[in-house]
Every structure is written in C-alpha cells, then in structure tokens.
C-alpha positions in Angstrom: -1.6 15.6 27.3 -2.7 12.1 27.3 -0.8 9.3 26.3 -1.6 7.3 23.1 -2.8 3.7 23.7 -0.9 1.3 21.2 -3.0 -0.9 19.2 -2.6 -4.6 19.7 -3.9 -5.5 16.5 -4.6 -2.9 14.0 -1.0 -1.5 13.5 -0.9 -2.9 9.7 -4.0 -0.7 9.3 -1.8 2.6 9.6 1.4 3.2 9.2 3.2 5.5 12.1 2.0 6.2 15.2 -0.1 9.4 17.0 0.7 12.7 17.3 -0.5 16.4 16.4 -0.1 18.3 12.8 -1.3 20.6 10.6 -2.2 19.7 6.6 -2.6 21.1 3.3 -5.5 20.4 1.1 -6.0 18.5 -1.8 -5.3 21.8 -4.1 -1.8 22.0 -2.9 0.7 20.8 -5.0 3.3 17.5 -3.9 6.0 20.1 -3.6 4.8 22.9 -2.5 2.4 23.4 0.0 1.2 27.5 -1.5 0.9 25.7 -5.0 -2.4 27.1 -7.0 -3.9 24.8 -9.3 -3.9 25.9 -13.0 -6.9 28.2 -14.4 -9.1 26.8 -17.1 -8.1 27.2 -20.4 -10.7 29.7 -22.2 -12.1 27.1 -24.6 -12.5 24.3 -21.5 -16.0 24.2 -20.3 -15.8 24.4 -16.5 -17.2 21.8 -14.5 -20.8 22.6 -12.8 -20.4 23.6 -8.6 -21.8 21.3 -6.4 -23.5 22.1 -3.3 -23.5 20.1 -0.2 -25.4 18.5 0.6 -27.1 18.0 -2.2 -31.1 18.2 -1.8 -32.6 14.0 -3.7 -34.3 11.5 -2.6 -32.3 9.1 -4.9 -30.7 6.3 -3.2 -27.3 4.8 -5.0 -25.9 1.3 -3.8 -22.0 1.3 -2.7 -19.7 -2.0 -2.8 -17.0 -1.9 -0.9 -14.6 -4.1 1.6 -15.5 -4.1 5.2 -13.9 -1.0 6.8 -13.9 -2.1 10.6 -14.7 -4.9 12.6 -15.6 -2.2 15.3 -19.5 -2.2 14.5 -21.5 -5.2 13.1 -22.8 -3.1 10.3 -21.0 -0.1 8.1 -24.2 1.6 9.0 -23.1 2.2 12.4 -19.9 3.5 11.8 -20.0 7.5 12.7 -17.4 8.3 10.0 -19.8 6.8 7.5 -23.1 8.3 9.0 -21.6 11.5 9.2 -20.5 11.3 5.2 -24.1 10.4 4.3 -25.4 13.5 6.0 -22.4 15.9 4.4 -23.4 14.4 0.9 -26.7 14.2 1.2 -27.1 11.2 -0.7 -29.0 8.4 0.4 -26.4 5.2 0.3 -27.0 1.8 0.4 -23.8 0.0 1.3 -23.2 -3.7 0.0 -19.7 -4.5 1.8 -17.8 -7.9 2.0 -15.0 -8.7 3.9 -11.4 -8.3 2.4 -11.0 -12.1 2.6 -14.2 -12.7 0.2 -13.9 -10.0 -1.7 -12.2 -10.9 -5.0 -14.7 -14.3 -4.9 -17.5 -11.7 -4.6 -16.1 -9.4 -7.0 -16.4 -11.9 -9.4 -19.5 -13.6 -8.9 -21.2 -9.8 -8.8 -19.5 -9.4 -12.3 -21.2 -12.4 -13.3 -24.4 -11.9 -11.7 -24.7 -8.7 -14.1 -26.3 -7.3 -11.0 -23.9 -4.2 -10.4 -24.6 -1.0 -7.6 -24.2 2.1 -8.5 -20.3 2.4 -7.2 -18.3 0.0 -6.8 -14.6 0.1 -4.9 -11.9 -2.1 -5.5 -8.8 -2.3 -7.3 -9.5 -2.3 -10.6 -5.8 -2.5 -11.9 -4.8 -6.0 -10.7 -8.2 -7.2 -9.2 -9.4 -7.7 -12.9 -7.9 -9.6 -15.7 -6.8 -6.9 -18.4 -7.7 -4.3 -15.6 -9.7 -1.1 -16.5 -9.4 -0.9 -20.3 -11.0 -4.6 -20.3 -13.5 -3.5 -17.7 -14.6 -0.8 -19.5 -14.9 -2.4 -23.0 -16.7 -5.3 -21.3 -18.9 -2.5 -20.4 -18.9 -3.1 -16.5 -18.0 0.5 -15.9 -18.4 3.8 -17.5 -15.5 6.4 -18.9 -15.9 9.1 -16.7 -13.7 11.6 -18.5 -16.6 13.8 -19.5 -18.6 13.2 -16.2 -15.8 14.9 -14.2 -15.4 17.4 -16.8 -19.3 18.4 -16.2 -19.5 16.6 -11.8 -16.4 16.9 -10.6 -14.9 20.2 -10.2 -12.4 18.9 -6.9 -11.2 15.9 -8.8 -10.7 17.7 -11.8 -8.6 20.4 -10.1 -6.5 18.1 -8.2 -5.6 16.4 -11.6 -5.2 19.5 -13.4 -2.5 20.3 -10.2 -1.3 17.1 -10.2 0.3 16.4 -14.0 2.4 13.6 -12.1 -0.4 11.8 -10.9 -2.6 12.4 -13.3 -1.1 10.0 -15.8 -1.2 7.5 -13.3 -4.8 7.5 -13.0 -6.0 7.0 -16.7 -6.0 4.2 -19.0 -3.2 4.3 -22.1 -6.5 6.0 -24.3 -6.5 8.8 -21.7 -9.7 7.2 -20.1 -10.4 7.9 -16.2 -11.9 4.9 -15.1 -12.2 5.7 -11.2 -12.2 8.2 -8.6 -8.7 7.4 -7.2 -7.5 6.9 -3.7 -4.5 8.8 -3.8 -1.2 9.6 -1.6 0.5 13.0 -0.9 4.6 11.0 -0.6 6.2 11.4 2.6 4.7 8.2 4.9 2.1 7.5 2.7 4.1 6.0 0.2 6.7 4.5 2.1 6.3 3.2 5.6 8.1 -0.4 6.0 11.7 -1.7 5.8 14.3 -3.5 8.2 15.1 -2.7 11.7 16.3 -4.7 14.8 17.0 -5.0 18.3 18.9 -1.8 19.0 19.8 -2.6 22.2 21.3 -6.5 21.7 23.2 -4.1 18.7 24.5 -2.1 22.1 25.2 -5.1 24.1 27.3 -6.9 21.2 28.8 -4.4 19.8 27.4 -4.4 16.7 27.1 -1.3 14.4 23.6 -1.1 12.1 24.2 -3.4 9.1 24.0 -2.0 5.7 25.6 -5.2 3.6 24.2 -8.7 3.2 27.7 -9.4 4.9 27.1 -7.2 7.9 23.3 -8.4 7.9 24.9 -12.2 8.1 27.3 -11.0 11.2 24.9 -9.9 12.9 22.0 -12.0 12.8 24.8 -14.7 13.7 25.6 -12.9 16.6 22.0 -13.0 17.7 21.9 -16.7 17.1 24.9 -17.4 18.7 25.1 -14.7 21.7 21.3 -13.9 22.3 20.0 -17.7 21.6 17.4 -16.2 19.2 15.7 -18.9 18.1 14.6 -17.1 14.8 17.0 -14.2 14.3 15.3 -12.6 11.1 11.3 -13.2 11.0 10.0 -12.9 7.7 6.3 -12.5 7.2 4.8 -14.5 4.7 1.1 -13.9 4.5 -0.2 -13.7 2.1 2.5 -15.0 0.2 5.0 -17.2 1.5 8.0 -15.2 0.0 5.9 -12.2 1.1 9.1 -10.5 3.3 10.9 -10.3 0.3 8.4 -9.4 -2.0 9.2 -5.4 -1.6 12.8 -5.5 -2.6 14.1 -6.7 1.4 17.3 -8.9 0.8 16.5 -9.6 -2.9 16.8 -6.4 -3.7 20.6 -6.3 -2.8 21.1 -8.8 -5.6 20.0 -5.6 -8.2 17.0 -7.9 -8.8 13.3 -8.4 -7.7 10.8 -11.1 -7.1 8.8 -9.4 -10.5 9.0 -7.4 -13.5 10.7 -4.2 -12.5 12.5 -1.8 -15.2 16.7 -1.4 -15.7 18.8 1.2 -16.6 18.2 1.0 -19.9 13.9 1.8 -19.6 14.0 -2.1 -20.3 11.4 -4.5 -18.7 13.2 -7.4 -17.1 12.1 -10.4 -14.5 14.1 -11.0 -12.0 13.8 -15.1 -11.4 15.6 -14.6 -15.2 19.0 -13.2 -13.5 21.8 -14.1 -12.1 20.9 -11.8 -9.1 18.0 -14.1 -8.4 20.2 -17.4 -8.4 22.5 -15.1 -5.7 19.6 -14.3 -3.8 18.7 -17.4 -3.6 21.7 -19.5 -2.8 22.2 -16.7 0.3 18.9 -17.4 1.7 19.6 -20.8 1.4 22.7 -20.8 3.6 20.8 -18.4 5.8 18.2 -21.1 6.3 20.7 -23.8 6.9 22.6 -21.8 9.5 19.5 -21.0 11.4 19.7 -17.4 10.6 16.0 -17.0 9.3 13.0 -18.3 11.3 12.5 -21.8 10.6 8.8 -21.8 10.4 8.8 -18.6 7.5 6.9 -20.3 5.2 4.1 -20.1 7.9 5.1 -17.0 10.1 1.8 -15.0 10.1 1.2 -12.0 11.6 0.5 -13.7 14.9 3.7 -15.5 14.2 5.3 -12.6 13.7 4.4 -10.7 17.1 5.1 -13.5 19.5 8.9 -14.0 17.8 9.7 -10.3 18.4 7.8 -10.4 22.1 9.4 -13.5 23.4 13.1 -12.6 22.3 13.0 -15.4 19.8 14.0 -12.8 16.8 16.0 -9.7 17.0 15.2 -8.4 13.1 12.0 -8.2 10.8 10.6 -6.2 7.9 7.5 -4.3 9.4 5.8 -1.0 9.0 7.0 1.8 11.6 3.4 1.1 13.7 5.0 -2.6 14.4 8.2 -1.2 15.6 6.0 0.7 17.9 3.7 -1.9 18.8 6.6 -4.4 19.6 8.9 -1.9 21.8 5.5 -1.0 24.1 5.1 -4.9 25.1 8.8 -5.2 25.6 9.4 -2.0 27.5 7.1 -3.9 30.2 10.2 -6.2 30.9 13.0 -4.3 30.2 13.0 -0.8 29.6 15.7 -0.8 27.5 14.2 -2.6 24.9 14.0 -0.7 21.5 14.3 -1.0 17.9 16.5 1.0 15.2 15.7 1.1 11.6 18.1 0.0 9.4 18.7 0.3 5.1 18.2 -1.9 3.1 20.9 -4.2 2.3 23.3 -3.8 -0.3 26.4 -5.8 -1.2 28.8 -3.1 -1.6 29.4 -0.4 1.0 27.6 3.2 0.2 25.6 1.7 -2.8 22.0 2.9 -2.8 19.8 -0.1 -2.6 17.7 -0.8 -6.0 14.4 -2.0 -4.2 12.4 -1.2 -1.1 8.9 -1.1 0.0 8.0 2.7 -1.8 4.3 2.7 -3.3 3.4 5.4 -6.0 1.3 8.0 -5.1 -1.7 5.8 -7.0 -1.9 2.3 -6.8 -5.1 1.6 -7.7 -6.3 0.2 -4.7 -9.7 0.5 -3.4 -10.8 3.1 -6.5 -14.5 3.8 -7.0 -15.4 3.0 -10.3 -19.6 3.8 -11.5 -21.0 1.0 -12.9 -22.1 1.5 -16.5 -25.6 0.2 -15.5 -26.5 2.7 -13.1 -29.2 5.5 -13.8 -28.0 8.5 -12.0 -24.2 8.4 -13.0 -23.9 12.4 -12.7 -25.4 11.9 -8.9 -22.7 9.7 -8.4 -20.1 11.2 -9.8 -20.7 14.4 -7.8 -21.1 11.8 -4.7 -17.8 10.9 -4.7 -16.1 14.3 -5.3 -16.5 15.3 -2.4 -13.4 13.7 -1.0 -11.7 15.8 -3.2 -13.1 19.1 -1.8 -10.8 21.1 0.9 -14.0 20.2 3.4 -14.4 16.7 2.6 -10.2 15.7 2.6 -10.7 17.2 6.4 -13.1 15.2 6.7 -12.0 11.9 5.2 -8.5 12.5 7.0 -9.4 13.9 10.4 -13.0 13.6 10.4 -15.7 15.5 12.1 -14.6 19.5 13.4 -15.1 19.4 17.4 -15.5 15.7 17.5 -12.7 13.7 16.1 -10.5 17.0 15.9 -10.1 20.8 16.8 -8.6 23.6 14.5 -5.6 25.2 16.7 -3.9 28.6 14.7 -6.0 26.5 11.9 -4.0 23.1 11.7 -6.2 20.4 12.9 -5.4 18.7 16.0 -6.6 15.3 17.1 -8.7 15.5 20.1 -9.0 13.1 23.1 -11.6 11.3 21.1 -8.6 9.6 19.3 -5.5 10.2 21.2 -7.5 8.5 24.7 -10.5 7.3 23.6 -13.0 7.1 26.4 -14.2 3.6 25.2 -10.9 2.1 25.8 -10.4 2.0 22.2 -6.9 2.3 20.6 -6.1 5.6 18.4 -6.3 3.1 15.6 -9.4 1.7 16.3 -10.6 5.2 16.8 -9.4 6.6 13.5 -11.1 3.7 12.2 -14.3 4.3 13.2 -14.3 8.5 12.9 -12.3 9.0 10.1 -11.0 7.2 6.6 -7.5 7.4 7.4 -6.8 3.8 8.4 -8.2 2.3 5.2 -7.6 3.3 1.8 -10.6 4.7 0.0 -11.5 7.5 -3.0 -10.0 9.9 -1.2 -6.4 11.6 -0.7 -4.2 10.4 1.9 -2.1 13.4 4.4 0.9 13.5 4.1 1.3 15.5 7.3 -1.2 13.8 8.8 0.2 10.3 8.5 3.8 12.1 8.9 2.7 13.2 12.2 1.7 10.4 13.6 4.9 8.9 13.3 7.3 8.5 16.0 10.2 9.7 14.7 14.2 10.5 15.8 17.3 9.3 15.5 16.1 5.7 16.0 12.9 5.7 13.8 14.8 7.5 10.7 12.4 6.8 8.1 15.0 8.2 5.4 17.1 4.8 6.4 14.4 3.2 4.2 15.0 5.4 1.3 15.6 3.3 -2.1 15.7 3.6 -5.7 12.4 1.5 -5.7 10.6 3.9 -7.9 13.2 4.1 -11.0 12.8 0.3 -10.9 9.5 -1.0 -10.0 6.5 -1.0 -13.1 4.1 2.1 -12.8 0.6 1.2 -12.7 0.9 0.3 -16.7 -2.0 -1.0 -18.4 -2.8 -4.7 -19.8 -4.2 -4.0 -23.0 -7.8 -5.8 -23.2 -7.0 -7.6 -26.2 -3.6 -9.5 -24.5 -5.6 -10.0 -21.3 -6.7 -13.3 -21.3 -2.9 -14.3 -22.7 -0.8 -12.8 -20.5 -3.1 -13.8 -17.4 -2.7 -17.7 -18.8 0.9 -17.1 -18.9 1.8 -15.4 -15.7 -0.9 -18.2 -13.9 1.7 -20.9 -14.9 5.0 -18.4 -13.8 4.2 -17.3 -10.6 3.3 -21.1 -9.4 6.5 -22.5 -10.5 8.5 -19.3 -9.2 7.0 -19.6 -6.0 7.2 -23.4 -5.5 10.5 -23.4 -6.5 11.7 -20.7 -4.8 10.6 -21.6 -1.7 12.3 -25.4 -2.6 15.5 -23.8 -2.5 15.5 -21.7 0.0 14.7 -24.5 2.1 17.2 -26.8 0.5 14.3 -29.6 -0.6 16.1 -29.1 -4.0 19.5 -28.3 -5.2 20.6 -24.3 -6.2 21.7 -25.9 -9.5 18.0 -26.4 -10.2 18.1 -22.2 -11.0 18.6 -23.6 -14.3 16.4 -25.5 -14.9 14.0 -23.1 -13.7 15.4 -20.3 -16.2 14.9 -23.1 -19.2 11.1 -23.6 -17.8 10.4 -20.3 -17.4 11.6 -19.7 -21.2 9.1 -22.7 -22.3 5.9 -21.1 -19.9 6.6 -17.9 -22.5 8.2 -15.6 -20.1 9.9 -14.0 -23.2 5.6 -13.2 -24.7 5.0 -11.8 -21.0 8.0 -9.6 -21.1 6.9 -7.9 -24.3 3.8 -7.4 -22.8 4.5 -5.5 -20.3 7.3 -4.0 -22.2 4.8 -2.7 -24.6 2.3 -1.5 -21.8 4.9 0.4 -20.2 6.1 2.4 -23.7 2.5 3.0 -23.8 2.8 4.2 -20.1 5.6 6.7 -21.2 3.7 7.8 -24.1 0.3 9.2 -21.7 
C-alpha cells in the first residue's frame, strides 16, 4: 500500500492523519452503531420522499466561504460538480474567502440582496444570533419545511434527542440545516504534547501538573537550548493557545463564561483562578519558558519553532504532531512527539477545560433566506447530506473514484492516499470530498477516527477533560438583549485581552488583577452574566 504524503500546509484543515475505515450512516445513533431511528407518531404527518436528482430547471444561489485554494473557482472543484449532478439542482455559488467573510456577511445583510442559501455561523457570526436573524426576517423558520422537505434531517433529529436541542432556537425554531459531528475525533482533536525523545534523553516523565510542566520546559531551556520551549499560537487571537482551557484551565478557570458546579454561569477573568493563571504565565515569560515572540507566533511561526529545535512543546491538532515528526524524522529519526493531559495542579485531578467541541457548533450552517422563492426546493437541496447516499458522499465522496466499498466499509482509494497529481491526502480530500471543511453535513466519526495515527504515543484519551460539564452550550442571545449584551462584551473582551496580555508580559504589575476585577464590575460584567445565565436556563428548559 502506498504511503500517505503529509501535508505541508493544510493540517489545520483536518484533524488526524490517513488511513482505512468503515462508517455508519447518519441514521445511526451516537452510541450505538445498529440504532433505528424512532417511527412517526400516528398523528405526525410524514415528510414527502425526495428523489434524486430531482428533475427543475430552477437555479438557487449558494453563499458560502471558499472551500479550497486548489481551483480558481468552486465551480471546478469535482466534489462540488459531482453534488450538483446528485441533486440535480442548478446552483449558483457566491463564495468569499474566510478572511472577508464576516465584512461580506454584513454588507450582504445590508444590501438586502440575499441568495437562496446562505452558510455561515449563525450563532456567534450575528449579533443576537438566529432568534434576531429570524425576527429581523433575514431567514426563514424551517420547522414546518423539514416536517414536509426533509425526511433525512428530520430522522436524524428524531434519532438524535441530544443533538437535537442543540440545533433549535429557545422557541423550538430550526433555523439551519446543521453541520454536525458524530464524537470521537470530530469533537476533540487538539491538546499538549512534546518532544518525546528530549523527555528520553533527560529523563523526564510526561508532565501532568503545572509543576511538572515548569520542570520540564526548564529542562529544555536549560539542557536542550530551546530557545522557545512552549510555542503558543496566537492567531487569531493573541491569547489564542489558551483559549481552549490549555494551562488556564488548571487554575479551575477559563478565558470565558463557562458553567460551575452549581449549573451557575461564571467568567473566569472574575476569579482567583485567573489572577493564578496569570501570575504563572508571567513567571513563565520572565524565565524564558514560553516563546518570547507569542503574541505574534502564527502558524508559520509555529512550524519553524518545532522544525528548527527551538521549542520542544505546543498545543496543536494531532495532524501537526504528524506534520512536524515527518520534517524532523529527515534529520534524526528519532525524533517524535507524545501527547500529554492537560495540566492540572494536583496529581490525578481531571482537568476542568480542554479543547472538546459539541457535536453542533454552529459553524458553517445553511440557513434559507426568507426572500427566496423556491424555499421547499431548497430545503430538499440540502437534505441530501443527510441521506445514507449523500453522508457517503459528503464524507468519502464519489464510489470508484475517491473510494471503493471493501466487505461494504468504504476504503480510500489511491486517488487520496497517493494522489497522482502530487497532491497531499488533504489537498485531495479537499477537492473530492467535504471532509476537510465543515459544511451542512455530518462529520464520521470513523472516518476522521481512522485517519488518525494512533498508539501508545498519539493517545488521544490523554486529551480527555471535563470541558463539556463546563463550557456554555450553544445557548441563545435573546433578540431583545442583543444589541446590550454585544455593547457590553465589545468593551470586556478589549480590556481582558489588553490586559492580559500586559501581564503576562510584565508591562504591568499582577496587582493590577484588581483593578481589572473593579473595571470589569463598572463595564456591567455582572448584566452580561445574567444574560447568559438566563439564556442558558432557557437552554435547559428546550
């Protein structure tokens, strides 16, 4: 069998890394893969069969980000020309790249010029999210459209009471068709690891406590010369390395709102945690432990620090781990990487935070726009993801092209694994299948579990947290506290962020943590905390 060609620059696009599995469709329940999805009730009007493709002449317009830099157009992508064909819809597609597209969301909204579909994330793209989008009448409800289009959707929900409240508004309005994740390395696929072999050469067990962490990464300083020993990434964010719970999260605290014991929404710049977070990273910084450039350490950044031996730790996605021990391995073969937990302070605690996503996160949903004349065409448009044929098709693509059926689990073929075009598997995922880019579809678990290289090294259960008893659900704004709550948390985030980053960096004292609590207090953090403390009773009410 061939072997896979690593991508140089793609890696962030996908999670894990190639190899062969079989999957379950989108009928099958998250714990079970034999799970049926529950008959219609007899008073439930079932939802009309769709055929595909479907026989019109009708044209619908599409908005959505850039897939691939691959092809100068979308139309020339084959995953995309072949989904035309299965549908048998003609689509007009208006993309934008991911860097202009929350300007050109906006400026579309204004326009009052909307397409037929549009994709984005229409929980934090938009101030008071969907509720405000759909009272603003940008979009329609589509809660009877999928009752009557959209029998695959409906299904899956209907399957899927867990995810189904994730999906809908706090008035039981489905807003979008969802791009949705099965668990497994969907949902989580980034945390800590370093160097295993300088671990070897020192001596140095895997650290699990900020104390361990400190030994070590001293130890690379001091014994290794590293210039950088931990490289944080900080685009787009500059405290973007620790926005997923890594190192703040051993503090019991977050960089957001997240949700104690208690069911109680808290902010974690409010805590003491946060203070102790920050006076650690502080003396990180001033000891040379963390990479001096952070606040600027891009992905590029971040590539050459691991490459060159300047930094023996990061916070990546399994795919970088990958990436990184392929260029290494050139030099010295013993070069590798071991996954690590997440810190805690105390030994054998279970850290709070981590990067974990829940199965819907809103991102890249397809909404129809509440202008559009031919909503039932595009409602039944976009179930087809949804169907057993079309989440083959959206996660392997095209039977006999991007992938053969073997004892009938699908199999990547050479297409992928060795593309003939020199392209890497990612590349080539990209351009014959959705699986590199999130989309109204759901995500394989077994797929994207698959193409992981796993073993005793790359243990993904080493990143297992308590993330999701913590972290805010997608909760709704409501429409009418929108506009406040944006004001407010406009004003929050700056000063966090500025003053955060001040700290860290020693420009101003720790003792300023005080000050910051006292600001934060007069910005109305207490009226943004019953916000979302209210939006997420309402979340446990759906």
């Amino acid at each position: 069998m061939s072997t896979i060609k690593p991508s140089a620059g793609l890696a962030l696009l996908l999670v894990t890394t190639l190899a062969t599995a079989g999957c379950t469709g989108p009928g099958a329940s998250s714990t079970t893969n034999n799970a049926k999805p529950p008959t219609q009730t007899e008073n439930e009007a079932p939802a009309a069969a769709v055929s595909y493709p479907i026989a019109t002449e009708t044209t619908l317009s599409y908005w959505l980000q850039t897939p691939t830099t691959l092809k100068p157009s979308i139309d020339e992508v084959p995953f995309f020309q072949e989904w035309r064909q299965r549908v048998g819809v003609p689509v007009t597609f208006v993309e934008v790249s991911p860097a202009q597209a929350k300007e050109s969301f906006s400026v579309m909204l204004a326009s009052g010029q909307l397409p037929d579909i549009i994709e984005y994330n229409w929980q934090s793209g938009l101030p008071g999210g969907p509720e405000k989008a759909l009272q603003d009448g940008y979009i329609l409800r589509l809660n009877e459209l999928i009752d009557a289009h959209a029998p695959n959707l409906k299904r899956y929900l209907e399957a899927h009471p867990e995810i189904d409240k994730l999906v809908k508004t706090d008035n039981g309005d489905y807003y979008a068709f969802p791009f949705l994740k099965e668990g497994g390395m969907t949902t989580q696929w980034e945390g800590p690891a370093l160097r295993k072999d300088w671990l070897a050469e020192l001596d140095l067990s895997v650290p699990t406590t900020i104390d361990e962490w400190h030994t070590v990464l001293t130890a690379f300083k001091e014994q290794k010369d590293a210039r950088a020993p931990l490289t944080i990434l900080n685009a787009p964010n500059a405290l973007q390395g620790f926005l997923n719970g890594a190192f703040v999260g051993a503090f019991g605290v977050n960089r957001g709102f997240y949700i104690d014991k208690q069911q109680q929404v808290q902010y974690g710049p409010l805590q003491p945690g946060y203070k102790q977070f920050l006076e650690t990273m502080n003396q990180w910084y001033k000891e040379g432990l963390l990479d001096p450039s952070f606040t600027q350490t891009d992905r590029k950044a971040q590539d050459a620090n691991i490459v060159n031996g300047d930094s023996g730790a990061t916070i990546a996605s399994g795919a970088g781990f990958d990436k990184w021990t392929h260029a290494l391995s050139a030099n010295d073969p013993a070069a590798g990487f071991v996954f690590a937990p997440y810190p805690v302070l105390t030994t054998g605690k279970t850290p709070m935070f981590g990067q974990e996503a829940w199965m819907y996160g809103a991102e890249a949903s397809a909404a129809v726009s509440a202008s559009t004349k031919h909503p039932e065409l595009a409602v039944q448009l976009l179930d087809y993801a949804y169907s057993d044929e079309g989440y083959l098709f959206f996660n392997y693509g095209t039977e006999g092209l991007s992938y053969t059926l073997a004892n009938g689990e699908p199999q990547l073929t050479e297409l992928i694994r060795d593309n003939p075009d020199n392209l890497s598997y990612l590349e080539a995922l990209g351009l014959y299948t959705h699986t590199v880019n999130p989309g109204p579809y759901v995500a394989s678990k077994a797929l994207i579990g698959s193409l992981a290289a796993t073993g005793e090294d790359h243990n993904y259960d080493r990143w297992k947290t308590d993330n999701l008893k913590h972290v805010l659900p997608p909760v709704s704004i409501s429409a009418d506290e929108a506009s406040e709550y944006a004001r407010i948390m406009a004003d929050i985030n700056t000063l966090v962020d500025e003053t955060s980053l001040k700290m860290i960096l020693g420009t101003e004292s720790i003792q300023a943590y005080d000050d910051l609590a006292k600001k934060l207090h007069s910005l109305q953090i207490g009226r943004a905390l019953e916000i979302q403390q209210a939006a997420y009773d309402r979340f446990l009410q759906r």
